[in-house]
Structures are given as C-alpha cells and as structure tokens.
C-alpha positions in Angstrom: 234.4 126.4 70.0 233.1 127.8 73.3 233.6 125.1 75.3 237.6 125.2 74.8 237.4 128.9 75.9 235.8 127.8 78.6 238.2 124.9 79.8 240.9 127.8 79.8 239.3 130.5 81.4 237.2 128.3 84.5 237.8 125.6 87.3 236.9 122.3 86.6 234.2 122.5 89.2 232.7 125.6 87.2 232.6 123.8 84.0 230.7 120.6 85.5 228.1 123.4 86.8 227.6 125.2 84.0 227.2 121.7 81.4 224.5 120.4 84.2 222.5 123.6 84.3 222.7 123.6 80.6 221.9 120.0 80.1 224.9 118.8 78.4 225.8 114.9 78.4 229.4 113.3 77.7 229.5 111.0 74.4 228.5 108.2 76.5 225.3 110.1 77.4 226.2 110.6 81.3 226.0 113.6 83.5 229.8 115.6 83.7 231.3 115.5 86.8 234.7 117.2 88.1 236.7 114.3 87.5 235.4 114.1 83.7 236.4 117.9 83.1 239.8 117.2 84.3 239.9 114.0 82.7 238.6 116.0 79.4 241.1 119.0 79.9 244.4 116.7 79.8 243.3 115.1 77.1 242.8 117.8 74.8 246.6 119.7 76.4 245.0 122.6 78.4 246.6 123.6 80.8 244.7 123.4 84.1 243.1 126.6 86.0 245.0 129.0 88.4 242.9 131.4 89.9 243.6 134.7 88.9 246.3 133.6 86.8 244.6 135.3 83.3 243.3 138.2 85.0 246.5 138.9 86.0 247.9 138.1 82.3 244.8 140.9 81.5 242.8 137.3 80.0 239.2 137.2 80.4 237.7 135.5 83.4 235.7 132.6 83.4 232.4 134.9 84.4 233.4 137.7 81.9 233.9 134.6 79.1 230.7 133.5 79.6 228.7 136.5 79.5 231.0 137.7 76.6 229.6 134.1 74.9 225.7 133.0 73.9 225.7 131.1 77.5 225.7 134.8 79.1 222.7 135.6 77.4 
C-alpha cells in the first residue's frame, strides 16, 4: 500500500499536504492534519521521520517515493 511507503519515507507535515492536495478524508470523513498523521503513524508501529536518515541508509526519499509511485505521475 502506498500510503505506508509513504509514512516511512516523509514528515508528517508532507503527508498531511500531499492527502489534502489529493483529496483524501480520514474514516470519519475529516480533512488530515499533522497531528492525525502522527497520531496514524504510532498506531500502525512506524517509526517516525528523521531527515536524511534513509538517504543516508541509501532508502528512497519521500520526493523520489512519490514520483517512483502513481501520485508522481
């Protein structure tokens, strides 16, 4: 699932811009905000963002995921 890729590979604040722009609504049918992500990321165990943390591990960045995905199209 993209959106898991996406958790580990961006900051929370990257995510809640990219699921506005693309329209995307929480189960409860509101907007995401940073809090939500974060909230969302603990719950499912991922570990939250360090920048340049994977490029250093030779990981994909959050920009190169995306356009590597069907959101960078």
């Amino acid at each position: 699932m993209i959106y898991l890729q996406i958790l580990d590979a961006c900051a929370d604040k990257a995510i809640t811009s990219l699921l506005d722009r693309l329209g995307k609504t929480t189960g409860r049918q509101i907007g995401w905000t940073q809090s939500r992500v974060c909230t969302f990321r603990n719950q499912l165990d991922i570990a939250v963002y360090k920048k340049d943390e994977r490029a250093g591990r030779g990981e994909h960045t959050c920009r190169k995921r995306l356009q590597s995905s069907d959101y960078g199209q």
